[in-house]
C-alpha positions in Angstrom: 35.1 19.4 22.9 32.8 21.7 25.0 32.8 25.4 24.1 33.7 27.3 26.8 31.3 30.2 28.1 30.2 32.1 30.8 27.7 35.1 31.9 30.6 37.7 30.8 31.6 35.6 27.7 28.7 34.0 26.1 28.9 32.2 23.3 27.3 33.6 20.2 23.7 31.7 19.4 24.7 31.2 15.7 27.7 29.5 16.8 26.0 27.0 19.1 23.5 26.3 15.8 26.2 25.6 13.5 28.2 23.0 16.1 24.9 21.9 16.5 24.3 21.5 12.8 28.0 20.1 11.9 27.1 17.5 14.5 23.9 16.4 13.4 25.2 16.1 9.8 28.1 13.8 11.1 25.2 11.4 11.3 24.7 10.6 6.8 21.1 9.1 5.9 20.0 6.3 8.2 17.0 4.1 7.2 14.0 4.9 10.0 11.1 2.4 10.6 8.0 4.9 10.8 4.2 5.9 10.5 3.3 8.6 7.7 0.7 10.9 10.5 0.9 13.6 7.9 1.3 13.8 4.0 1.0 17.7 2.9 1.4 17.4 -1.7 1.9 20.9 -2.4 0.6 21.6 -6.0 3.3 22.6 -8.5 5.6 22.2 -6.4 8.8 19.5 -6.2 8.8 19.9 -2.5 6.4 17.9 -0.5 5.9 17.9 3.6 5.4 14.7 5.6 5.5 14.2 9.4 6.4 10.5 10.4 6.0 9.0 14.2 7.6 6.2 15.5 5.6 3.2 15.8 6.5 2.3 19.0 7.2 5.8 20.5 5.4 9.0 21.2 8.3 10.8 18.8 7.3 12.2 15.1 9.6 14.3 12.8 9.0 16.7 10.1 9.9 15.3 6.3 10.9 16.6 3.0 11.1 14.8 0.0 11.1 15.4 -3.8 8.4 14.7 -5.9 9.9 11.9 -7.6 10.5 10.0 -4.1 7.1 10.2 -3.7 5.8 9.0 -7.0 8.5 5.9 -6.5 7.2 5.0 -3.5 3.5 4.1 -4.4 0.0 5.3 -3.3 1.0 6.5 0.1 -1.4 7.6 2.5 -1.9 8.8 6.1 -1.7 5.8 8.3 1.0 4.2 5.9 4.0 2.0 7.5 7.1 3.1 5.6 10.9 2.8 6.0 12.9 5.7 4.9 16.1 7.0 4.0 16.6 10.1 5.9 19.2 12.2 6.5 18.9 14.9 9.7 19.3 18.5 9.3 19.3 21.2 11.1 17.6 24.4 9.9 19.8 27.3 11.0 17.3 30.2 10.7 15.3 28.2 13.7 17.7 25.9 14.8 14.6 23.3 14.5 15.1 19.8 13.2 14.0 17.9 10.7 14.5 15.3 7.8 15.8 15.3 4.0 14.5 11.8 2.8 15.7 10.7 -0.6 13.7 6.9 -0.4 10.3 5.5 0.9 9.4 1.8 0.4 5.9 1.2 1.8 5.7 -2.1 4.6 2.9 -4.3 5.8 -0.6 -3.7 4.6 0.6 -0.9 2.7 3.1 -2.9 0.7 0.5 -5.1 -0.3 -1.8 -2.4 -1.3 0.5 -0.3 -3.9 1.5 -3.9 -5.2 -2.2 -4.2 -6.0 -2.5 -0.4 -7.0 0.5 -0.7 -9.6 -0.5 -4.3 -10.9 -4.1 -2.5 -11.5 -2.4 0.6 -13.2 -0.6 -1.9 -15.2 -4.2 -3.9 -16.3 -5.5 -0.6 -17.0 -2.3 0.6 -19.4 -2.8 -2.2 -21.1 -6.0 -1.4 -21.9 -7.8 -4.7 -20.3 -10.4 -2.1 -18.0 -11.7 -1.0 -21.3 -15.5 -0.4 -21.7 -16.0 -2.1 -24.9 -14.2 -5.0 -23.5 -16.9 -5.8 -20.8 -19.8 -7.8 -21.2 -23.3 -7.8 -20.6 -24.5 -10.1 -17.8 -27.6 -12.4 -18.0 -30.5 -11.4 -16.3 -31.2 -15.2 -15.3 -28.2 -17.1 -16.1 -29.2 -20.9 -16.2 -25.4 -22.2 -15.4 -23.5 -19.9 -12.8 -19.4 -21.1 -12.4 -18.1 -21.0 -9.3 -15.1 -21.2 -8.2 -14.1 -21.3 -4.4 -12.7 -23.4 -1.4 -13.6 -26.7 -1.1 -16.4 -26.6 1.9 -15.8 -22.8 2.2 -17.9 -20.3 4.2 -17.7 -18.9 0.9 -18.7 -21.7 -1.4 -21.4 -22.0 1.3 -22.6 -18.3 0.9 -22.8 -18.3 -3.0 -24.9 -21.9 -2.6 -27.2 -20.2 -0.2 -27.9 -16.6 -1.7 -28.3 -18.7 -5.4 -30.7 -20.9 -3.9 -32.5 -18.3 -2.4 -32.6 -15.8 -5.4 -32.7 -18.2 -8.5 -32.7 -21.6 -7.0 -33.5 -22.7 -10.7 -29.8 -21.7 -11.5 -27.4 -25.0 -12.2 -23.9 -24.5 -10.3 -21.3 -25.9 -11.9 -18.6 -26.1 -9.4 -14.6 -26.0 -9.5 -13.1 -26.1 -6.1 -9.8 -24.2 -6.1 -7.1 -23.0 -3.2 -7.7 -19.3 -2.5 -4.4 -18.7 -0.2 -0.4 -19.8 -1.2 1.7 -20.3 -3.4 -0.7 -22.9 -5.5 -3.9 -20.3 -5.5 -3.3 -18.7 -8.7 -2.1 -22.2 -10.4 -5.9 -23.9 -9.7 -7.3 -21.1 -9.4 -6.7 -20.2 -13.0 -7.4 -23.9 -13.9 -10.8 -23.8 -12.5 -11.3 -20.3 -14.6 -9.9 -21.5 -17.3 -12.1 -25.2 -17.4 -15.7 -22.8 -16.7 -14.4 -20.7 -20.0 -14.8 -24.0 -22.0 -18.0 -24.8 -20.8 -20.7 -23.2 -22.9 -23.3 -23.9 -20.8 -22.2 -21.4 -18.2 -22.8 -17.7 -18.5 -22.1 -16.5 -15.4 -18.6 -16.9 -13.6 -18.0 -16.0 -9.7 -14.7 -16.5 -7.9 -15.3 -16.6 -4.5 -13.3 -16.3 -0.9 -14.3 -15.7 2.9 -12.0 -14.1 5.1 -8.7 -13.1 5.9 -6.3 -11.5 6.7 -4.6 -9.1 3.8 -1.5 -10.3 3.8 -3.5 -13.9 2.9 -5.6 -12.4 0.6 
């Protein structure tokens, strides 16, 4: 219902704010498909700033969010494709607009990289990034394991830099698929066949490009 008003009754501006506000708050939380432009961690603090913009639109939106919805969420960045839980408000002081976001799952690209960030978190906990763990490479290695596409660019590329660099070098070869659901399976066949072999010191898995969600 429209509040009446006129130039000898006006309507009180703190009025108009809180319709405004009890409104807006009719809405609940909403998921939003959006681009993190701005990510603002304050220090100390359990209240953090982002700015999202539509990624089809010229519209962006001011965003608050805990500190644990941010550590849930992954290593976001600026640039990040997110979908969020939001909820509007409207601050009553200003009468400005903004978001109260309680969830942030990462999309696209971004998806892929915190699944790679937590999965290297995970090595690390585990204790498998350790220094004592790692091994000394040979200077010359006589056998060099490879492991790539069958008639890659990048099978091609190893060939070629090894026979230019230390064309002495035997390469003992295991052809694997680098994209799909089998990868992992032959790839970790080929690794595991080269582990067996003692006359190979030097192991390189190999792939050309792609795009990330392939890789």
């Amino acid at each position: 219902m429209a509040l009446r008003s006129s130039p000898e009754n006006p309507q009180p501006l703190g009025r108009i704010v809180a319709e405004v506000t009890g409104w807006v708050g009719k809405l609940g939380q909403v998921w939003v498909d959006a681009q993190v432009i701005e990510l603002r961690r304050r220090a100390g603090a359990n209240v953090h700033f982002l700015k999202l913009r539509d990624r089809y639109a010229e519209v962006s939106a001011n965003v608050i969010c805990s500190s644990e919805v941010l550590d849930r969420a992954g290593p976001l960045i600026e640039g990040s494709q997110v979908v969020a839980l939001v909820k509007p408000r409207i601050w009553n002081k200003t009468a400005s607009l903004s978001f109260e976001c309680s969830e942030i799952r990462i999309c696209g690209e971004g998806q892929l990289l915190a699944e790679l960030e937590r999965r290297k978190r995970q090595l690390q906990a585990e204790g498998l990034f350790d220094l004592d763990r790692k091994q000394k490479l040979p200077f010359l290695p006589k056998a060099i394991g490879l492991i790539a596409g069958q008639n890659s660019d990048a099978e091609r590329d190893v060939r070629t830099h090894i026979a230019r660099r230390w064309p002495v070098a035997n390469i003992v070869f295991k052809p694997a698929l680098v994209q799909g659901p089998d990868a992992a399976q032959t790839i970790v066949k080929g690794l595991a066949e080269l582990v067996e072999n003692p006359k190979v010191e030097v192991i390189v898995i190999a792939r050309g490009g792609g795009s990330l969600e392939d890789l």
